[in-house]
Short mmCIF file of the C-alpha atoms (twelve columns), coordinates in Angstrom:
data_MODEL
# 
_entry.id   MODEL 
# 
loop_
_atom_site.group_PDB 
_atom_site.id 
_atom_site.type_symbol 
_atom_site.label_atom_id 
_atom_site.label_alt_id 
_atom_site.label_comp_id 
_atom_site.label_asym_id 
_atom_site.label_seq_id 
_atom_site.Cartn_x 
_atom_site.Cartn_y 
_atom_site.Cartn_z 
_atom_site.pdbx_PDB_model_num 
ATOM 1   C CA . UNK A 1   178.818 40.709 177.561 1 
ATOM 2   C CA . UNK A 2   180.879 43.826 177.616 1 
ATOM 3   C CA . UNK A 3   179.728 47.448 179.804 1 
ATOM 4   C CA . UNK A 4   179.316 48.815 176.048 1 
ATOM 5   C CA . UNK A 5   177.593 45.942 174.955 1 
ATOM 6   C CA . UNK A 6   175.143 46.139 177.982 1 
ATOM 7   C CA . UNK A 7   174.669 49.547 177.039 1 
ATOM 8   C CA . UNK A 8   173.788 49.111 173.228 1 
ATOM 9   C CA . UNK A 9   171.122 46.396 174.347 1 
ATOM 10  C CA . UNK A 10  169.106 48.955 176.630 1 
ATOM 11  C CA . UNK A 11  168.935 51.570 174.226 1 
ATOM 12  C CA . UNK A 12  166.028 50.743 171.990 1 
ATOM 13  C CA . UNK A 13  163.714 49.576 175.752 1 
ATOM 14  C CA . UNK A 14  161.323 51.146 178.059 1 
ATOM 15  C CA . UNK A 15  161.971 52.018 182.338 1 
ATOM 16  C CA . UNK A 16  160.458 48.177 182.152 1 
ATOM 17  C CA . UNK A 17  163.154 46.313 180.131 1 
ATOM 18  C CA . UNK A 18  165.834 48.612 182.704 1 
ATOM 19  C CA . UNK A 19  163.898 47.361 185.960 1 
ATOM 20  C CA . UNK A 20  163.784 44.072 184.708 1 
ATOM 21  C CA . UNK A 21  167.846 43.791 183.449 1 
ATOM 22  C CA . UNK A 22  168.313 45.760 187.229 1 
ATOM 23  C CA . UNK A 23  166.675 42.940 189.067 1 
ATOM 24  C CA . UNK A 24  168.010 40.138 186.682 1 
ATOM 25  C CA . UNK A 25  171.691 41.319 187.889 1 
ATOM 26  C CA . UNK A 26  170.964 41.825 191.520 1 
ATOM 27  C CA . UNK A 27  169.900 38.178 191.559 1 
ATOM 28  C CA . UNK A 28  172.773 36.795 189.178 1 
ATOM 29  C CA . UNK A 29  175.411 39.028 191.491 1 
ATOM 30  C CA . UNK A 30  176.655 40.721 188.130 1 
ATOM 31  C CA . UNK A 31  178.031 44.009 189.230 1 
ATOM 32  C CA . UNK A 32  178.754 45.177 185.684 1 
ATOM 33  C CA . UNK A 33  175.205 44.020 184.334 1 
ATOM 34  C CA . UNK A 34  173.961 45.947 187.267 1 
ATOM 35  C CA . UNK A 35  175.911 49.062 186.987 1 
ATOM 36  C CA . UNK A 36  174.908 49.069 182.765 1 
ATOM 37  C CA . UNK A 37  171.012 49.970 184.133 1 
ATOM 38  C CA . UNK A 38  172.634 53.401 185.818 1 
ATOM 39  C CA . UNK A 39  172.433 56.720 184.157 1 
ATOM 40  C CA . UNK A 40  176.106 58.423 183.405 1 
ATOM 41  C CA . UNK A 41  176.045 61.041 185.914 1 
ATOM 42  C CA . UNK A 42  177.511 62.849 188.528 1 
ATOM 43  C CA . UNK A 43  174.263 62.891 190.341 1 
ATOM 44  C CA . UNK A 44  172.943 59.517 190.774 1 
ATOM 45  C CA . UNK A 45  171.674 58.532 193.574 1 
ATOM 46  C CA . UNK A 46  171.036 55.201 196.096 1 
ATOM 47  C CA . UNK A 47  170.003 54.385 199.403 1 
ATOM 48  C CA . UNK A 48  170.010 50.978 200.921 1 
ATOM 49  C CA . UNK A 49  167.996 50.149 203.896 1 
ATOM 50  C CA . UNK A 50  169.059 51.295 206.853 1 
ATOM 51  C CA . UNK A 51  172.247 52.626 204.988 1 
ATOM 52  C CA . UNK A 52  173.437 55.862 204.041 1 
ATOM 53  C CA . UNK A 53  172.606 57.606 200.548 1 
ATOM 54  C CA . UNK A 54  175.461 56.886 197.981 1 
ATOM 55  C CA . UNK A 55  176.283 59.744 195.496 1 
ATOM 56  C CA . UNK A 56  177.828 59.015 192.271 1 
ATOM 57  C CA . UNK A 57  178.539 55.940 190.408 1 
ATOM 58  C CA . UNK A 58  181.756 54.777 192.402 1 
ATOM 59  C CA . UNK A 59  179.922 54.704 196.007 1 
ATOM 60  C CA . UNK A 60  177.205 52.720 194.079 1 
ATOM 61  C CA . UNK A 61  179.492 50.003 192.345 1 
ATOM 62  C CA . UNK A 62  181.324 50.033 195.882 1 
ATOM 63  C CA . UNK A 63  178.282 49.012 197.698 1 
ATOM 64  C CA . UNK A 64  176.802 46.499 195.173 1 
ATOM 65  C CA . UNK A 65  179.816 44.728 195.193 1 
ATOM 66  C CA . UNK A 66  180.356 44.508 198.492 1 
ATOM 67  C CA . UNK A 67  176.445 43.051 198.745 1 
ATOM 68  C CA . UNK A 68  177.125 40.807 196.341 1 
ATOM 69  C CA . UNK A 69  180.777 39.538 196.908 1 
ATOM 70  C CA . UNK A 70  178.906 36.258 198.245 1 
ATOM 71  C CA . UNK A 71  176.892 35.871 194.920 1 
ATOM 72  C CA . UNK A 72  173.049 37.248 193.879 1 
ATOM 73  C CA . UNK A 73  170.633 38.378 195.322 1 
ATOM 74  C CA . UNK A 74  166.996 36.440 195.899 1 
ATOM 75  C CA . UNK A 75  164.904 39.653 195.248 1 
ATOM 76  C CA . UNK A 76  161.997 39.208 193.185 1 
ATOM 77  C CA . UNK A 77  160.281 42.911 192.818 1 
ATOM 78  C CA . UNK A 78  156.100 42.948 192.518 1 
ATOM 79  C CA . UNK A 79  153.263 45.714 193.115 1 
ATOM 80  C CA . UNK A 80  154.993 48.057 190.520 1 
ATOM 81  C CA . UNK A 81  153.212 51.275 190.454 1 
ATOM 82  C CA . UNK A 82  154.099 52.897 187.307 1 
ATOM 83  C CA . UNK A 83  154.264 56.814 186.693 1 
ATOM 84  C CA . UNK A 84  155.903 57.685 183.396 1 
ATOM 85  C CA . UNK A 85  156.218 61.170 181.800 1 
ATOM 86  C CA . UNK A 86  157.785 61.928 178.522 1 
ATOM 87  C CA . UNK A 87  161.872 61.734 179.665 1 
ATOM 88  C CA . UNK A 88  160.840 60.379 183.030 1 
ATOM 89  C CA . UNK A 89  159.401 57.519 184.847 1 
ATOM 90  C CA . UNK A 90  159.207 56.611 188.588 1 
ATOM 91  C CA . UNK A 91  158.622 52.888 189.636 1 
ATOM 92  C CA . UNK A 92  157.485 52.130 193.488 1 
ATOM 93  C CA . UNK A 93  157.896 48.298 193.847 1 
ATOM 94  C CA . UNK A 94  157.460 46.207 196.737 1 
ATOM 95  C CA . UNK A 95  160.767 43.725 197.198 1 
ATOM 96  C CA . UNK A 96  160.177 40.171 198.103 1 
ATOM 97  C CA . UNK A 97  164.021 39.348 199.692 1 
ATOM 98  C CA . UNK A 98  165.111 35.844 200.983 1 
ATOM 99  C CA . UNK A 99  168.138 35.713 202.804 1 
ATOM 100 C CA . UNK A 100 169.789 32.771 204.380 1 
ATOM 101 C CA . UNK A 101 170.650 33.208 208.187 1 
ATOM 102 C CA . UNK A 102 172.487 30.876 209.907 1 
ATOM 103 C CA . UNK A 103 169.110 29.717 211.621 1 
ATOM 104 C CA . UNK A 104 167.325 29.084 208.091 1 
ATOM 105 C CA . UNK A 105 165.612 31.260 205.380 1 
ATOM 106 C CA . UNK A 106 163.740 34.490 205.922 1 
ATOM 107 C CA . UNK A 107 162.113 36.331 203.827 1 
ATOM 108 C CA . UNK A 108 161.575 40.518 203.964 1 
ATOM 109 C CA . UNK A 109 159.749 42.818 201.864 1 
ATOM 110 C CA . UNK A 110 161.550 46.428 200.481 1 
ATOM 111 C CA . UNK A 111 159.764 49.303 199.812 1 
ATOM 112 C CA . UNK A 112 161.595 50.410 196.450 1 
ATOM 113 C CA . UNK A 113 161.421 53.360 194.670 1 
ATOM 114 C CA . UNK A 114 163.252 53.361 190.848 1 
ATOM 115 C CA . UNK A 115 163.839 56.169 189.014 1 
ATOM 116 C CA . UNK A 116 164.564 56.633 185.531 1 
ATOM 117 C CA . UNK A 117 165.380 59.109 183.030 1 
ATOM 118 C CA . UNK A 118 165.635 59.029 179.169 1 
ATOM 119 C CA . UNK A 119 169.022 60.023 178.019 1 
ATOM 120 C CA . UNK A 120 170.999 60.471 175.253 1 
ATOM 121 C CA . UNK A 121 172.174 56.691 175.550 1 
ATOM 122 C CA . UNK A 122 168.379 55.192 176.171 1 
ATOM 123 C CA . UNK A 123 166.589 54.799 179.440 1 
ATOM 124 C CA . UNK A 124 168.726 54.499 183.249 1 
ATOM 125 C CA . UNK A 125 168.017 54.300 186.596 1 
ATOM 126 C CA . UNK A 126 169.371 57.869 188.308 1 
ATOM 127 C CA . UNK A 127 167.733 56.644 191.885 1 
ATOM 128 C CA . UNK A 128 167.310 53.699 193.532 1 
ATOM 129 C CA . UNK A 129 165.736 54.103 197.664 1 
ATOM 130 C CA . UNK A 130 164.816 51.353 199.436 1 
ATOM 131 C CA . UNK A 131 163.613 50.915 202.793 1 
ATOM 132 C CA . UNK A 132 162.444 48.688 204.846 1 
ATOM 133 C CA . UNK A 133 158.654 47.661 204.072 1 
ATOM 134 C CA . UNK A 134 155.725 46.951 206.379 1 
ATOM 135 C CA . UNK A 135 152.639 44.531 206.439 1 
ATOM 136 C CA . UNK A 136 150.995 46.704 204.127 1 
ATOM 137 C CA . UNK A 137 152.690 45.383 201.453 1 
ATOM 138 C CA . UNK A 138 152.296 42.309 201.997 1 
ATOM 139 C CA . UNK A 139 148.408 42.360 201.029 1 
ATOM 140 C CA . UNK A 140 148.008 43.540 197.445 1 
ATOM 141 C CA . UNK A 141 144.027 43.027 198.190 1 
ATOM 142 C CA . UNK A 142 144.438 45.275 200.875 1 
ATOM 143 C CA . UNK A 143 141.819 48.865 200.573 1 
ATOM 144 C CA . UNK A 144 144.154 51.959 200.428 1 
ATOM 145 C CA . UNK A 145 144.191 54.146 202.984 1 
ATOM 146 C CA . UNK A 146 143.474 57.716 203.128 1 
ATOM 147 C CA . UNK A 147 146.132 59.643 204.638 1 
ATOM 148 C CA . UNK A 148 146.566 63.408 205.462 1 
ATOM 149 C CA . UNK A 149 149.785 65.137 205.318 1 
# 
């Protein structure tokens, strides 16, 4: 499927169907399936864990490639907390990563946040940070916590 075709097909969805065709490339290791989900502009914005924060669309393509030169990615995202406003929606997911080390499988959870905006062209991602996630989100069942800042 070509960039433009990639395009046309997200037009008519929702942050969801974006997240969803986002995740779908990361795990088939489809850098131009991936880079269809981003928003058009100068301003867009990732950070990696651990990694510095990528401006523009050519430091992002850069980086996913690199990522994926060895093939996809086993991320599976869960726990989406959805906020949506009219041209605007803002996903915090929790990651579930497995990686193969050379002493076996391990798995890791990311603390994701996904931004979107409606555009001209349909919904895309303008920010994608993810860092490193804790216990917490491990347990779903888990109370929330009150916390003062």
């Amino acid at each position: 499927m070509t960039r433009t075709a990639q395009r046309a097909a997200l037009l008519a969805g929702t942050p969801d169907d974006v997240e969803t065709a986002f995740y779908e490339a990361l795990q088939a290791g489809d850098v131009e399936r991936l880079m269809a989900c981003w928003a058009d502009e100068d301003e867009i914005v990732c950070v990696h864990p651990g990694s510095a924060r990528l401006l523009g669309a050519a430091a992002i393509r850069a980086a996913f490639m690199a990522m994926l030169e060895q093939g996809g990615l086993n991320v599976r995202p869960a726990q989406v907390v959805r906020v949506q406003a009219l041209a605007s929606a803002v996903h915090s997911v929790v990651e579930h990563v497995r990686v193969m080390l050379p002493d076996g499988p391990r798995e890791a959870l990311v603390a994701a946040t996904n931004v979107y905006h409606k555009t001209p062209q349909g919904w895309r991602l303008v920010a994608h940070h993810a860092s490193t996630g804790g216990l917490r989100e491990a347990d779903a069942a888990a109370p929330p916590q009150h916390v003062l800042h």
